[in-house]
PyMOL Python script that loads the backbone (N, CA, C, O; Angstrom):
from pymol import cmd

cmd.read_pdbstr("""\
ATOM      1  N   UNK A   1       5.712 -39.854  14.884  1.00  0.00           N
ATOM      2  CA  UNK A   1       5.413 -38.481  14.503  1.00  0.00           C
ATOM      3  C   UNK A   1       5.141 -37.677  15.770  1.00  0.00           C
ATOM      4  O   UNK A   1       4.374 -38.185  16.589  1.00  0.00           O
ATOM      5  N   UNK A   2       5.728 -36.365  16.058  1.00  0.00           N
ATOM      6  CA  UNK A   2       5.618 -35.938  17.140  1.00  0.00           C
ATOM      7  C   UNK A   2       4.179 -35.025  17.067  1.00  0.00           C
ATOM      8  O   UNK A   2       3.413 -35.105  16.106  1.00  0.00           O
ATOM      9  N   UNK A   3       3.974 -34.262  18.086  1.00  0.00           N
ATOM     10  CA  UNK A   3       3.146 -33.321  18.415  1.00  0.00           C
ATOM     11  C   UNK A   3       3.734 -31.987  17.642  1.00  0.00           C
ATOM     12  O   UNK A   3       4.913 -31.636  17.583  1.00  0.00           O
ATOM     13  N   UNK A   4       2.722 -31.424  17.139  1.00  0.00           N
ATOM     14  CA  UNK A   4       3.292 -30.095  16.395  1.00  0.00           C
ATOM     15  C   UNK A   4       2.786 -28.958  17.431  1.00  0.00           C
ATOM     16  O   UNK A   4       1.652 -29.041  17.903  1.00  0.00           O
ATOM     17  N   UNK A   5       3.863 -27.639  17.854  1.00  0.00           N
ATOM     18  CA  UNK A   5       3.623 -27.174  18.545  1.00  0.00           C
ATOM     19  C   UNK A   5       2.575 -26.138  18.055  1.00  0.00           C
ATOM     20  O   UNK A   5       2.151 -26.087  16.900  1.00  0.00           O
ATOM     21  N   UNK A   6       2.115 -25.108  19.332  1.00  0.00           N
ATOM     22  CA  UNK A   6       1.225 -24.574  18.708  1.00  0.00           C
ATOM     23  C   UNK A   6       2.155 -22.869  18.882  1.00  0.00           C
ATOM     24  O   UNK A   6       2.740 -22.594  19.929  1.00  0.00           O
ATOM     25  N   UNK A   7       2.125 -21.912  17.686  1.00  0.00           N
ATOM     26  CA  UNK A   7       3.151 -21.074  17.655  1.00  0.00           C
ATOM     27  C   UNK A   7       1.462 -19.637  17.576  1.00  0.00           C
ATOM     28  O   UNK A   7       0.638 -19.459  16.679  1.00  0.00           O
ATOM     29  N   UNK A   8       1.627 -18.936  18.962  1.00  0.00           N
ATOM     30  CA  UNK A   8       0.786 -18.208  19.280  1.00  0.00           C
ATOM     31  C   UNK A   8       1.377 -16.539  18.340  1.00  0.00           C
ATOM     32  O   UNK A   8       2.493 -16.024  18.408  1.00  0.00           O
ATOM     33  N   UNK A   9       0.373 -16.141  17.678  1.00  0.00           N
ATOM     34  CA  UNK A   9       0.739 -15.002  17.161  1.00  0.00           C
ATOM     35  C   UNK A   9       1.544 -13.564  17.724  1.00  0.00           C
ATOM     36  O   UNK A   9       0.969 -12.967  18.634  1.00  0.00           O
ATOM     37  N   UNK A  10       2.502 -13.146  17.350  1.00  0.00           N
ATOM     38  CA  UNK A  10       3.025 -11.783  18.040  1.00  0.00           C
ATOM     39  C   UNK A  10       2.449 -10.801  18.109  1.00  0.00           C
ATOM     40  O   UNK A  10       2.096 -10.410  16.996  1.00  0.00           O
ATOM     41  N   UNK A  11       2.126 -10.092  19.013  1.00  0.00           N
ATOM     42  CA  UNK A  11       1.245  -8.743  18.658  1.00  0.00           C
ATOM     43  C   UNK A  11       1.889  -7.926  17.806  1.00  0.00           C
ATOM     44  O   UNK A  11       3.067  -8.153  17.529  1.00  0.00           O
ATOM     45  N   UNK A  12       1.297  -6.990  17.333  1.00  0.00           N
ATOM     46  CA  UNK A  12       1.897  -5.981  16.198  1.00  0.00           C
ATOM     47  C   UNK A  12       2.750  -4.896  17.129  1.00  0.00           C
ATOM     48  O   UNK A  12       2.183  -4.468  18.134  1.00  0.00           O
ATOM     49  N   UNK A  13       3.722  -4.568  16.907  1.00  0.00           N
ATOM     50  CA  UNK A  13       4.316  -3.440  17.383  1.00  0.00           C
ATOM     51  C   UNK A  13       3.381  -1.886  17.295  1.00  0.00           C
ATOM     52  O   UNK A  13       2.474  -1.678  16.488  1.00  0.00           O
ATOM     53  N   UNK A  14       3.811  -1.042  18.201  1.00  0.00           N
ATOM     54  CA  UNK A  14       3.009   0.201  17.997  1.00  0.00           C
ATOM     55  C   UNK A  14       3.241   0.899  17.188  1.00  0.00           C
ATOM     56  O   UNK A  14       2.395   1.742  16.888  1.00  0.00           O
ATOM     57  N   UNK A  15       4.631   0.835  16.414  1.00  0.00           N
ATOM     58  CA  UNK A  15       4.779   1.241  15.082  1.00  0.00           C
ATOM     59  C   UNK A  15       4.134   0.794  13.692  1.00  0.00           C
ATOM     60  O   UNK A  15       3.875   1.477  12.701  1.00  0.00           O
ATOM     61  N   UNK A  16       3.942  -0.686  13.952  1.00  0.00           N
ATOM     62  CA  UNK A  16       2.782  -1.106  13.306  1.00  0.00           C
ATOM     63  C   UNK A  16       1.232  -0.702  13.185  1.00  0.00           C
ATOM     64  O   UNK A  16       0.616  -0.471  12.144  1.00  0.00           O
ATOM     65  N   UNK A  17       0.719  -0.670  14.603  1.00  0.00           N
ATOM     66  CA  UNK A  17      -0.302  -0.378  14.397  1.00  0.00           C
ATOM     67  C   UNK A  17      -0.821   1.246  14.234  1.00  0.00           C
ATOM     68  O   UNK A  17      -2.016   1.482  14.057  1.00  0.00           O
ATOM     69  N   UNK A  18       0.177   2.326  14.311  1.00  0.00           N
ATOM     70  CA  UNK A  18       0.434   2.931  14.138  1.00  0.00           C
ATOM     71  C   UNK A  18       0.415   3.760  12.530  1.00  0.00           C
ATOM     72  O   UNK A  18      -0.283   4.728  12.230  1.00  0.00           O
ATOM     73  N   UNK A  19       1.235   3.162  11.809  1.00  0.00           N
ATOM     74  CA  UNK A  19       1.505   2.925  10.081  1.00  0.00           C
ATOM     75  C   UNK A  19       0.023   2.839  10.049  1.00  0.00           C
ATOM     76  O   UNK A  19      -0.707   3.818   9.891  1.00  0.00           O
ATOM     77  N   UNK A  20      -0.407   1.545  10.218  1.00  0.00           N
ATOM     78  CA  UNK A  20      -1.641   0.818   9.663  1.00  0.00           C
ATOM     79  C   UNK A  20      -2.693   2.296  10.030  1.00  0.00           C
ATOM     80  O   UNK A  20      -2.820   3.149   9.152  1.00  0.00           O
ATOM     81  N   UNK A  21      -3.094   2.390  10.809  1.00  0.00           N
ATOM     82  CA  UNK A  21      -3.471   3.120  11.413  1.00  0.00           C
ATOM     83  C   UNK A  21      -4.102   4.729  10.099  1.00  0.00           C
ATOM     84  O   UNK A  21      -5.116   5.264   9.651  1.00  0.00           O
ATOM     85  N   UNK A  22      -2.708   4.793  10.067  1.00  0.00           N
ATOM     86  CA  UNK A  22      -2.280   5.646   9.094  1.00  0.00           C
ATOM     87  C   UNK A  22      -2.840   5.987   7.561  1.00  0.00           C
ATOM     88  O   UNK A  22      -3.240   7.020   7.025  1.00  0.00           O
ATOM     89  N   UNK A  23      -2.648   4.424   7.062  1.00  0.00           N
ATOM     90  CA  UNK A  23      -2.858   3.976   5.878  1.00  0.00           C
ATOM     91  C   UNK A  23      -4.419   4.023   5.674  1.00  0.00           C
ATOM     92  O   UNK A  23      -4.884   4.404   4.600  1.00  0.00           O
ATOM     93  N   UNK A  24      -5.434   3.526   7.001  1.00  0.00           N
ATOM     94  CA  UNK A  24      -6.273   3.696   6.780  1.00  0.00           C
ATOM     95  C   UNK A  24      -7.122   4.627   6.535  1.00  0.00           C
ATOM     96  O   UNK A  24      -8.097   4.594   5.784  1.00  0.00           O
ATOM     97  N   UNK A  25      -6.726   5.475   7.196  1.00  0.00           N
ATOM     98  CA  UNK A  25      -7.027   7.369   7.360  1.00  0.00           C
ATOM     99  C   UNK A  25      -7.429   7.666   5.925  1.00  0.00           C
ATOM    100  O   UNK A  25      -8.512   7.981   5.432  1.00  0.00           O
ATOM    101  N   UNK A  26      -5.820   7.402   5.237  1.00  0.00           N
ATOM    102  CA  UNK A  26      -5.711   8.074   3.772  1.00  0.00           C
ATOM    103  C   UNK A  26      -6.297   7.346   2.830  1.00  0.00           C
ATOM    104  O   UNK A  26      -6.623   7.842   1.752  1.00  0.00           O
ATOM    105  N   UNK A  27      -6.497   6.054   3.145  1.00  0.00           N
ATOM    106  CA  UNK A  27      -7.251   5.047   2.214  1.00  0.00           C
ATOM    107  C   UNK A  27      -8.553   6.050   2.422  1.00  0.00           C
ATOM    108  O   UNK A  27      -8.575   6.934   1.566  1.00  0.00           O
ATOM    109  N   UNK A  28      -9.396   6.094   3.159  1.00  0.00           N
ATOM    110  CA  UNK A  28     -10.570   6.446   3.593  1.00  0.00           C
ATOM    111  C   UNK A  28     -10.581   8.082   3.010  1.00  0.00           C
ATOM    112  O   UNK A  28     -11.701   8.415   2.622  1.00  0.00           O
ATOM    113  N   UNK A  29      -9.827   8.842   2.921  1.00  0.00           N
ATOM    114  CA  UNK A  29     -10.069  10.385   2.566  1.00  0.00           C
ATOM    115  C   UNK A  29      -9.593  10.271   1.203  1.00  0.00           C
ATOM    116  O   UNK A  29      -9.862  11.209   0.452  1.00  0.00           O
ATOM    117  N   UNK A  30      -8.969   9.343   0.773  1.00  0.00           N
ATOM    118  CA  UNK A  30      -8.562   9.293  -1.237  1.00  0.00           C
ATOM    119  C   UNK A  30     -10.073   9.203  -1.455  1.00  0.00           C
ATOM    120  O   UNK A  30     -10.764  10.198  -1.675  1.00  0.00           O
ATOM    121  N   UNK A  31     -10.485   8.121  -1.393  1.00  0.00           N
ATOM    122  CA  UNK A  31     -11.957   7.102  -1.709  1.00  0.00           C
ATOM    123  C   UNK A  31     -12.815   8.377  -1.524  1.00  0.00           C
ATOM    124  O   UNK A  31     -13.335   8.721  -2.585  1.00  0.00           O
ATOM    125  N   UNK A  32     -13.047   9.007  -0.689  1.00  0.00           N
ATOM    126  CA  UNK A  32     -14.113   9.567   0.118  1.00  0.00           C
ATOM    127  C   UNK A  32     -13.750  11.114  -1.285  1.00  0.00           C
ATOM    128  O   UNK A  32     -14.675  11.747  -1.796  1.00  0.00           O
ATOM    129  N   UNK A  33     -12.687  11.297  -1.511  1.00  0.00           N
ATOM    130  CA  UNK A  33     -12.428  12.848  -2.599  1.00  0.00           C
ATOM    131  C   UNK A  33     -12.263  12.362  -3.661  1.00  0.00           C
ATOM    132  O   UNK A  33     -12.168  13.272  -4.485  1.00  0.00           O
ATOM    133  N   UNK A  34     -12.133  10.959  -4.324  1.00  0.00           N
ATOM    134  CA  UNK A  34     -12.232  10.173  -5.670  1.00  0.00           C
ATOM    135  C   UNK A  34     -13.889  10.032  -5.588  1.00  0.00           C
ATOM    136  O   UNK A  34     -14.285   9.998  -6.753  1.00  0.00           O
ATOM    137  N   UNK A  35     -14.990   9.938  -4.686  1.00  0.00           N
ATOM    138  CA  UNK A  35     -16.161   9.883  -4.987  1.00  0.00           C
ATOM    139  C   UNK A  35     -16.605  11.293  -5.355  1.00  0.00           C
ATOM    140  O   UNK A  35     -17.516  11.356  -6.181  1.00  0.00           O
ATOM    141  N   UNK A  36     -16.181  12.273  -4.944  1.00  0.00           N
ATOM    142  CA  UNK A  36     -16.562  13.140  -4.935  1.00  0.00           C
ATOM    143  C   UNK A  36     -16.417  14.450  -6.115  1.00  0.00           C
ATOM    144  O   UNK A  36     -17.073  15.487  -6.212  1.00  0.00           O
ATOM    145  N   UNK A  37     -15.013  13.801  -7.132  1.00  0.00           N
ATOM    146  CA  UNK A  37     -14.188  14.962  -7.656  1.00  0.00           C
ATOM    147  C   UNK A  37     -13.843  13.371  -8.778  1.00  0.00           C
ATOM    148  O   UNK A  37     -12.650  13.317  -9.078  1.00  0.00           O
ATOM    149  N   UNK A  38     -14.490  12.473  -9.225  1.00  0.00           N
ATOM    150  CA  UNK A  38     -13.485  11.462 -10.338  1.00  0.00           C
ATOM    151  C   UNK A  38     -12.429  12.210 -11.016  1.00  0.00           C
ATOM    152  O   UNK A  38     -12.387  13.370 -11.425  1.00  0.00           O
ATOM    153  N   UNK A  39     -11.602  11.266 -11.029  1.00  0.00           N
ATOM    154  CA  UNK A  39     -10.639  11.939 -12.241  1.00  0.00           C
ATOM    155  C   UNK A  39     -10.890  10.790 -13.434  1.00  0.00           C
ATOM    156  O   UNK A  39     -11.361   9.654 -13.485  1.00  0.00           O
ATOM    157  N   UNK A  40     -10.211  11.896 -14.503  1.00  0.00           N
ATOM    158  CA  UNK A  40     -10.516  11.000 -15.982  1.00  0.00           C
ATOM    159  C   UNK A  40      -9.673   9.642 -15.796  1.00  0.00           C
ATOM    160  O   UNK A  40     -10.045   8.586 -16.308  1.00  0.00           O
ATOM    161  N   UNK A  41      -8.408   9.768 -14.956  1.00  0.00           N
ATOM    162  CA  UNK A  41      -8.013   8.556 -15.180  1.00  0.00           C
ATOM    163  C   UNK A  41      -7.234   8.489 -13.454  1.00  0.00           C
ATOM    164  O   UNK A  41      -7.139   9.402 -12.634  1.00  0.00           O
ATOM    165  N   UNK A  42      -6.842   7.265 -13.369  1.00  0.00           N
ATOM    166  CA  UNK A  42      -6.635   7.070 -12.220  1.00  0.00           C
ATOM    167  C   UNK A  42      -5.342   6.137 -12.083  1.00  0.00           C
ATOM    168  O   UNK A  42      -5.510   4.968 -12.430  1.00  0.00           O
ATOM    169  N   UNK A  43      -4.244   6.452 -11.684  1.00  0.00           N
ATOM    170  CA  UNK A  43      -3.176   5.298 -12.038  1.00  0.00           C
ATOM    171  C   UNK A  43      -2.922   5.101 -10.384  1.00  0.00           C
ATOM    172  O   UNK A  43      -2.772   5.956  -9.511  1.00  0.00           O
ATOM    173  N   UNK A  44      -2.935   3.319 -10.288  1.00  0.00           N
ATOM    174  CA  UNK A  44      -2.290   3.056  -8.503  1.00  0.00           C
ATOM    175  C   UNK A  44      -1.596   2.295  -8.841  1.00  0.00           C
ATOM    176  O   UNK A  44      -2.002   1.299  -9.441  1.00  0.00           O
ATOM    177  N   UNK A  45       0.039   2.559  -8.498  1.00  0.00           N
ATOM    178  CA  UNK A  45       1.165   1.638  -8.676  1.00  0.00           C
ATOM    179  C   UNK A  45       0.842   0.777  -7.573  1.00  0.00           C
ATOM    180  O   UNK A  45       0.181   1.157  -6.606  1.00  0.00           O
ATOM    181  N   UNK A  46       1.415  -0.660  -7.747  1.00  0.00           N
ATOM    182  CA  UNK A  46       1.636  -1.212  -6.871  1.00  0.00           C
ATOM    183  C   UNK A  46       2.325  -1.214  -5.685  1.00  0.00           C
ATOM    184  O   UNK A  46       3.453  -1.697  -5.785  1.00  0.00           O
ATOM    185  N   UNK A  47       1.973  -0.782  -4.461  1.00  0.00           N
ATOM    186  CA  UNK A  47       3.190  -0.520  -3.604  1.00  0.00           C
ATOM    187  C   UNK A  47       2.380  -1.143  -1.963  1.00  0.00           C
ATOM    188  O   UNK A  47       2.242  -0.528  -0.906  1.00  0.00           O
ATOM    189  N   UNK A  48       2.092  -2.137  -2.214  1.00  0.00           N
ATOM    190  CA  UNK A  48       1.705  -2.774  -0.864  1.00  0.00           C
ATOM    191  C   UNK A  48       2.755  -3.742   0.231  1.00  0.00           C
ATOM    192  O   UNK A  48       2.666  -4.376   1.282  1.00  0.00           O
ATOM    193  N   UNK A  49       3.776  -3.366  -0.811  1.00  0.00           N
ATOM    194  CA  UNK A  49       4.973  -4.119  -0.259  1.00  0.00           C
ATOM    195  C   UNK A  49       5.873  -3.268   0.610  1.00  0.00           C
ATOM    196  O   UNK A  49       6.772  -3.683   1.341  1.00  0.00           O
ATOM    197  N   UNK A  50       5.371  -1.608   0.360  1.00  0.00           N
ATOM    198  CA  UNK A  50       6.033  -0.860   0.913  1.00  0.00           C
ATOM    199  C   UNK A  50       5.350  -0.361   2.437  1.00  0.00           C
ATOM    200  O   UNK A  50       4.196  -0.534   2.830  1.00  0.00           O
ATOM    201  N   UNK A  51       6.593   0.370   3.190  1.00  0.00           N
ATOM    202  CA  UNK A  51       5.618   0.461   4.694  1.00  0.00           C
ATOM    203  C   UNK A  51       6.024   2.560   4.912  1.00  0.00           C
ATOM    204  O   UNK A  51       6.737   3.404   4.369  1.00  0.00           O
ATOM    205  N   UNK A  52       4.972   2.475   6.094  1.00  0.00           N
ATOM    206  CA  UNK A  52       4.748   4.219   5.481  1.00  0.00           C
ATOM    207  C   UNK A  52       6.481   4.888   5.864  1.00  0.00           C
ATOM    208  O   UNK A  52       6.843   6.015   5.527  1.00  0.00           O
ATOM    209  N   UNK A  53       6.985   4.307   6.303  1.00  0.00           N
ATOM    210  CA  UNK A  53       8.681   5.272   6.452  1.00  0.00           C
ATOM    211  C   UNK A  53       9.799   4.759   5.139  1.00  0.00           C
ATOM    212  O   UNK A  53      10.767   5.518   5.105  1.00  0.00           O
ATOM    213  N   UNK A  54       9.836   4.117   4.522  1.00  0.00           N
ATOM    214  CA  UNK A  54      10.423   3.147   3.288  1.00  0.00           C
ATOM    215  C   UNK A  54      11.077   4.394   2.452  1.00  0.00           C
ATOM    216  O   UNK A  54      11.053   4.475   1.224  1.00  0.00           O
ATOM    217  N   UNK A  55      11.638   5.309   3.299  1.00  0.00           N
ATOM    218  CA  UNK A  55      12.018   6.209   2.228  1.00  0.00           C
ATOM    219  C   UNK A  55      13.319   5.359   1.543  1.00  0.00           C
ATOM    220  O   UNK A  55      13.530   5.356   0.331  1.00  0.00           O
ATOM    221  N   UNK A  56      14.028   4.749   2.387  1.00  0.00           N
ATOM    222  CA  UNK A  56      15.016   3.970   1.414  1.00  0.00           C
ATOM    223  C   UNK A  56      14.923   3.482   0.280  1.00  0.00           C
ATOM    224  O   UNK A  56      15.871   3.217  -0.459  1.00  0.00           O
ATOM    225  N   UNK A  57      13.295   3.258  -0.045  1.00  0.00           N
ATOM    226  CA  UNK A  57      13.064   2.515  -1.041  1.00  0.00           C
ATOM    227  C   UNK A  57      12.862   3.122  -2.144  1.00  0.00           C
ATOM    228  O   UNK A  57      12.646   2.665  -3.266  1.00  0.00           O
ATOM    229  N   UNK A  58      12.968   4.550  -1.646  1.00  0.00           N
ATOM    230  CA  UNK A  58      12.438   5.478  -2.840  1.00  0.00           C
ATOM    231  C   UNK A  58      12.267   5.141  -4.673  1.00  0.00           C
ATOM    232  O   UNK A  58      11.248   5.358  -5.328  1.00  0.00           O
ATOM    233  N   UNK A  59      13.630   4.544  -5.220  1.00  0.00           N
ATOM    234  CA  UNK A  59      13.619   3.687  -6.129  1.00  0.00           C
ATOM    235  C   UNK A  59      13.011   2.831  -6.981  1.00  0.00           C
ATOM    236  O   UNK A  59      13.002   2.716  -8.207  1.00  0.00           O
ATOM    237  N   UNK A  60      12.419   2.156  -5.935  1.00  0.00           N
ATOM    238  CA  UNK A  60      11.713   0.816  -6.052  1.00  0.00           C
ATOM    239  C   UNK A  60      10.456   1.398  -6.221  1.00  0.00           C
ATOM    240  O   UNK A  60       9.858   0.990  -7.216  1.00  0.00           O
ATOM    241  N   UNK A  61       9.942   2.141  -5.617  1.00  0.00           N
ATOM    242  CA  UNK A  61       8.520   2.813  -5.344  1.00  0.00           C
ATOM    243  C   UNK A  61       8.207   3.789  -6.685  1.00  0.00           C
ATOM    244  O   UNK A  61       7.068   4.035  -7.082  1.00  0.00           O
ATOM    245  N   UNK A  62       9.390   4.270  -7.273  1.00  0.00           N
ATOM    246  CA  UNK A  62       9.475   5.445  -8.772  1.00  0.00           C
ATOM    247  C   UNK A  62       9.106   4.249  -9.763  1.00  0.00           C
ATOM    248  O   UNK A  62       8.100   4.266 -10.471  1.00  0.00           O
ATOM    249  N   UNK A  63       9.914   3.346  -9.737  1.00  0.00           N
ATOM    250  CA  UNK A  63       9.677   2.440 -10.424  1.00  0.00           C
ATOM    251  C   UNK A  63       8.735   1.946 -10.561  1.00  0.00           C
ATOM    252  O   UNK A  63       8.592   1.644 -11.746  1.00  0.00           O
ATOM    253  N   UNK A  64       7.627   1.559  -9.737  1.00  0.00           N
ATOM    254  CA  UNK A  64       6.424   0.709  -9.751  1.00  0.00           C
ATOM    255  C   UNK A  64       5.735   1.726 -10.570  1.00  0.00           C
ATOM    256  O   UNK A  64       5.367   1.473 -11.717  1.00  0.00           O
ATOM    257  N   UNK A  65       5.544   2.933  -9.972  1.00  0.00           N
ATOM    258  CA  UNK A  65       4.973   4.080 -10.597  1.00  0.00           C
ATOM    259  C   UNK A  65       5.395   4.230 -11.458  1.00  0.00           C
ATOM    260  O   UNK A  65       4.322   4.347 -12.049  1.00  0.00           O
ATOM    261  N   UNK A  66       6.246   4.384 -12.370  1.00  0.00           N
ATOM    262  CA  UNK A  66       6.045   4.060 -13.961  1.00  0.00           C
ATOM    263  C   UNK A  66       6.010   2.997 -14.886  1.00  0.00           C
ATOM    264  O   UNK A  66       6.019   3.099 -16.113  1.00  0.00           O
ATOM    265  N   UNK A  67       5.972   2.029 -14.248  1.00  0.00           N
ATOM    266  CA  UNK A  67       5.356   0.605 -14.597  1.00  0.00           C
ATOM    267  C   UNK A  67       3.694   1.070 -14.504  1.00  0.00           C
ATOM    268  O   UNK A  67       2.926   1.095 -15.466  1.00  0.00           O
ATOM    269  N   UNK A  68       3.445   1.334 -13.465  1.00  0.00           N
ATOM    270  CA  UNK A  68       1.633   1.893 -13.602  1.00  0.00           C
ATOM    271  C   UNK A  68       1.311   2.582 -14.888  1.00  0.00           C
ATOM    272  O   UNK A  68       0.577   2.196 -15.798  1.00  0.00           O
ATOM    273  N   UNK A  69       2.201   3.979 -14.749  1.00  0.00           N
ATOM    274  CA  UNK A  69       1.878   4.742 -16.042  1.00  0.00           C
ATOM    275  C   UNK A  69       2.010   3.762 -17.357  1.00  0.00           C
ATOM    276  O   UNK A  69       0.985   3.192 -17.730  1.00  0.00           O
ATOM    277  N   UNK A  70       2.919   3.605 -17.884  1.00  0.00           N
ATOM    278  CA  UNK A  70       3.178   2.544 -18.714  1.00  0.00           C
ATOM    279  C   UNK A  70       2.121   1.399 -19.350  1.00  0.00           C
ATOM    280  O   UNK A  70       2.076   0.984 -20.508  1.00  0.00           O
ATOM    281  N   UNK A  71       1.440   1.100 -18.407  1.00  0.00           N
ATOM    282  CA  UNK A  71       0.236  -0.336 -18.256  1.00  0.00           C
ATOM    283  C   UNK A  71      -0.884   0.930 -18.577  1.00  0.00           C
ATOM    284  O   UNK A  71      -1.627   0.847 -19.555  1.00  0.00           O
ATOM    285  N   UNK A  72      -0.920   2.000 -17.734  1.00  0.00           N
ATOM    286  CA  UNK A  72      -2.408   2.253 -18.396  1.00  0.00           C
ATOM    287  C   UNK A  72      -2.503   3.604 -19.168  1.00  0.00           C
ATOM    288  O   UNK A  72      -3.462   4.370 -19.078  1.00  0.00           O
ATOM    289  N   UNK A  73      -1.096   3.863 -20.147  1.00  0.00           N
ATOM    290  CA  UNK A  73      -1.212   4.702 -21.721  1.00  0.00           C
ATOM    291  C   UNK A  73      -1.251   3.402 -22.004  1.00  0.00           C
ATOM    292  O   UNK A  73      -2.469   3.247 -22.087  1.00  0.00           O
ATOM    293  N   UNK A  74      -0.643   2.053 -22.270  1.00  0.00           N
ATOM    294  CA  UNK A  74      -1.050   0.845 -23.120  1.00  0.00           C
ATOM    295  C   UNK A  74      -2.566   0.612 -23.141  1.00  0.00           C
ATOM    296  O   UNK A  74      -3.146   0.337 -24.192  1.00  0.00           O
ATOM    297  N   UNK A  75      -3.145   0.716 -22.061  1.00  0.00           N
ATOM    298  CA  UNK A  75      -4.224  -0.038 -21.968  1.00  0.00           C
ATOM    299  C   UNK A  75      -5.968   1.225 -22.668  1.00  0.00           C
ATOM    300  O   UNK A  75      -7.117   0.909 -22.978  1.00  0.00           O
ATOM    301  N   UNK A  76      -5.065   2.904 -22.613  1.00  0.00           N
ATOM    302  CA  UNK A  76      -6.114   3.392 -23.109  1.00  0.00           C
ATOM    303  C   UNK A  76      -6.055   3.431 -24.947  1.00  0.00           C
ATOM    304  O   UNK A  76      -7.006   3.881 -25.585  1.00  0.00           O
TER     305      UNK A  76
END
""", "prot")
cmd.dss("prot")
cmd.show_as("cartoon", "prot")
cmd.util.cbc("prot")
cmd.orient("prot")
């Protein structure tokens, strides 16, 4: 059995950390105006798969979002 190598992590690109960067901002000012202003209802599609330029994906992203809607008129 050999030695398993050891595979050192890549740094994130600056477009990465960048995005991220990004995401956090708006994570932080939704939260921060959802404490402040609730709404009666609140729908978050799933879209963590998506990255902040993904306009290609546009599709995929409509879609999740009415899969959201969908799940929560069922669920009220």
């Amino acid at each position: 059995m050999g030695i398993a190598e050891r595979v050192e992590p890549s740094a994130p690109s600056i477009d990465d950390v960048i995005s991220n960067s990004i995401n956090i901002m708006q994570t932080r000012i939704g939260r921060s105006r959802l404490a402040e202003d609730p709404p009666e209802l609140l729908i978050t599609p799933r879209l963590e798969d998506f990255a902040l330029l993904d306009f290609d994906r546009a599709d995929e992203a409509i879609v999740a979002g009415r899969r959201a809607v969908a799940h929560a008129l069922a669920a009220r």
